[in-house]
N, C-alpha and C positions, 0 to 999 in steps of 0.2 A: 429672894423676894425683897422688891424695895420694901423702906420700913421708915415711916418719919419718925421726928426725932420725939414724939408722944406712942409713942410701940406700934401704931398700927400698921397692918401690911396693906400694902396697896399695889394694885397691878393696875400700872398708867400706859393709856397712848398716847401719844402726841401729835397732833398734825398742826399745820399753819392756817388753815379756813376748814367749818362741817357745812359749807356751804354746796359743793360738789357731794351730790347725793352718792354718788360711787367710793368717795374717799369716806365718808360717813359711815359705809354699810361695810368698810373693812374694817372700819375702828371698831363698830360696834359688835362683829363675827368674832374677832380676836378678843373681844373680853365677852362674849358671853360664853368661850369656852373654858374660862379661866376658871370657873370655880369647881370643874372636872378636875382639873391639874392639878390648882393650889389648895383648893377647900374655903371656907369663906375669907373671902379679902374682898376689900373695899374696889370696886373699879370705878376707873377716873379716866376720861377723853380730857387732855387740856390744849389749848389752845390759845395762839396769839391774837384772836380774835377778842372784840371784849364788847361786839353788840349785843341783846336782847331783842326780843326771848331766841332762845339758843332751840333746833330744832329737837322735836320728841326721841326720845332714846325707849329702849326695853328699862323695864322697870329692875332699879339696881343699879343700873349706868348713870353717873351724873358727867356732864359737859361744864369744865369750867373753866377761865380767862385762866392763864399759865401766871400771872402774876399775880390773881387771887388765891391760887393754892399755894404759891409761894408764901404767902405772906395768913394763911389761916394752919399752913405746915410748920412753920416756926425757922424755915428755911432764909 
């Protein structure tokens, strides 16, 4: 399990655009299974995108710019 460098675990996906409603609804199936598998961890969609507002997710899911995790990650 990914882990930033502040301990916490996080199960990320990554795509290039959540704009494609199909690529969106994979991202979003594969983590909302994750807390079956892992137990609670943070899940994260990030992406090269970096418009607003970022389309609605299930509650739990956050979508964010891959270089704003990068840089609130300590990465």
């Amino acid at each position: 399990m990914p882990t930033s460098p502040d301990g916490r675990e996080e199960f990320i996906q990554v795509c290039a655009s959540v704009d494609d409603p199909e690529t969106l609804a994979g991202e979003v199936c594969a983590l909302q299974d994750a807390p079956a598998e892992f137990g609670k961890v943070e899940r994260v969609i990030l992406t090269a995108e970096t418009r607003l507002p970022f389309p609605e997710v299930p509650e739990g899911i956050r979508i964010l710019p891959a270089w704003k995790w990068m840089l609130m990650s300590g990465y």
